[in-house]
C-alpha positions in Angstrom: -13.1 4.2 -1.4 -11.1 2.8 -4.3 -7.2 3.4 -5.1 -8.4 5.3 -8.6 -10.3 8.3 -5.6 -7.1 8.2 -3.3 -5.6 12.1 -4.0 -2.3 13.0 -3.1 -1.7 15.2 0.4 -5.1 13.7 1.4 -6.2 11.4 3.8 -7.9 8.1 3.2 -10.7 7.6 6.1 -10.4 3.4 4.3 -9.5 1.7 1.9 -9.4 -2.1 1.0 -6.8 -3.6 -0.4 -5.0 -6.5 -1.8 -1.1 -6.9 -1.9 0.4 -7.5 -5.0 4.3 -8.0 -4.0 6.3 -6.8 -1.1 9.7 -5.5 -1.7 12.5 -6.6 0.4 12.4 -4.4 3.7 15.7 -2.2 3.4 17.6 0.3 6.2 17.3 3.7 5.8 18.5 6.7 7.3 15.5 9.3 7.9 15.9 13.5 7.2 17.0 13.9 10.5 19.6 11.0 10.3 17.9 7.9 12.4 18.2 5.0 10.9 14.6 2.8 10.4 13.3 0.0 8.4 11.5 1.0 5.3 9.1 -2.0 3.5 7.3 -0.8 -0.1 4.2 -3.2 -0.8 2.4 -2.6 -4.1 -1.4 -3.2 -3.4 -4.1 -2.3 -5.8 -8.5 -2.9 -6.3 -10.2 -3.4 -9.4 -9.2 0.1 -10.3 -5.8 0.2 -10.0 -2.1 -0.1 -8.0 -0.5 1.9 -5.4 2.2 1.6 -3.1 2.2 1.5 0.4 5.0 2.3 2.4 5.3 1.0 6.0 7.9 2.3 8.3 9.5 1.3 11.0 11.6 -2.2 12.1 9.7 -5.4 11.7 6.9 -3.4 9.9 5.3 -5.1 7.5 6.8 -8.2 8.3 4.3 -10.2 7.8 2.4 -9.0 4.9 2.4 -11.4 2.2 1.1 -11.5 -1.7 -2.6 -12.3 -1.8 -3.8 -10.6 1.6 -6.4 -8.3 1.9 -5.8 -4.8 3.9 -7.6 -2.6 5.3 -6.0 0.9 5.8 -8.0 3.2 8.2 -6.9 6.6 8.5 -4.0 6.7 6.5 -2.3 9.3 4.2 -1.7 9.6 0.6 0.8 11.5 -1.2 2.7 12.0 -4.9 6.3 10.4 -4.9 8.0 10.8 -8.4 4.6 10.8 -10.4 3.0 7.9 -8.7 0.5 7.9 -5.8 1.8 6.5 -2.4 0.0 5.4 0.9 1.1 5.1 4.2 0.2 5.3 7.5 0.7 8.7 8.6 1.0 9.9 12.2 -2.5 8.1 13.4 -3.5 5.3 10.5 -3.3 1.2 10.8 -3.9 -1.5 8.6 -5.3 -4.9 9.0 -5.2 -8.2 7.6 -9.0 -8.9 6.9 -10.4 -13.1 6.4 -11.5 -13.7 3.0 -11.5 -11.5 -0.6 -13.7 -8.7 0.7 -15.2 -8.4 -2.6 -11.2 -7.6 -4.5 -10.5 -9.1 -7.8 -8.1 -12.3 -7.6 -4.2 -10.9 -7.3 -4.0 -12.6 -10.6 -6.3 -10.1 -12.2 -5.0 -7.4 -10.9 -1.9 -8.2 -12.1 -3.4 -8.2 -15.5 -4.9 -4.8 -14.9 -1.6 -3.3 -14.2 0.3 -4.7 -17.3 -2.1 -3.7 -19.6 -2.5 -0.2 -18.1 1.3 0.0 -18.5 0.8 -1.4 -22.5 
C-alpha cells in the first residue's frame, strides 16, 4: 500500500513510510476532558504526504526525520481536507533498518513542494 491508496474512515492493513518532520509534541485535552500528549509527524512514499498522529505521553518520542515506519493495522481518516493516519484502537508502528525501497527524504520533500506549486 502507498499513501496516494490510503482512504479516509478506512483501515490500512500496512503501510511504509518515511518521516518527513515531527512537530513539537503538545498537551491536549481529549472530548471527554483528559488531558494526553498529541505528536503530528508528516510522513510520505514516492506518492505523496500524510500525517500521522500519535497519541498518548512519550509517544512518538523518538521518531526522528529520515526513519522508515511501518504502520500495521492502523486507521485513516479526513481532518480539514487532508488525509490523516493513526493508530487506532489495535495498530503499531515500527522503526524498520534501511530505506525499504522509499525515496530519499530529500525527494520527497521535493515531491510535496511541487505538488503544492
Amino acid at each position: 500500500m502507498k499513501v496516494e491508496d490510503v482512504e479516509p474512515d478506512s483501515g490500512i492493513p500496512e503501510l511504509t513510510v518515511r518521516v518527513v518532520s515531527v512537530a513539537p509534541a503538545r498537551i491536549i485535552r481529549t472530548r471527554s476532558g483528559r488531558k494526553t500528549q498529541l505528536t503530528e509527524v508528516l510522513v510520505g512514499d514516492e506518492t505523496g504526504t500524510a500525517v500521522f498522529t500519535l497519541w498518548g505521553f512519550g509517544a512518538g518520542s523518538d521518531v526522528k526525520a529520515g526513519q522508515v515506519l511501518r504502520i500495521t493495522d492502523g486507521w485513516a481518516k479526513e481532518y480539514k481536507g487532508k488525509i490523516q493516519l493513526s493508530l487506532g484502537r489495535s495498530g503499531e508502528f515500527q522503526t524498520l533498518e534501511g530505506d525499504a525501497g522509499l525515496p530519499e527524504l530529500s525527494e520527497i520533500l521535493n515531491n510535496t513542494k511541487n505538488n503544492e506549486s
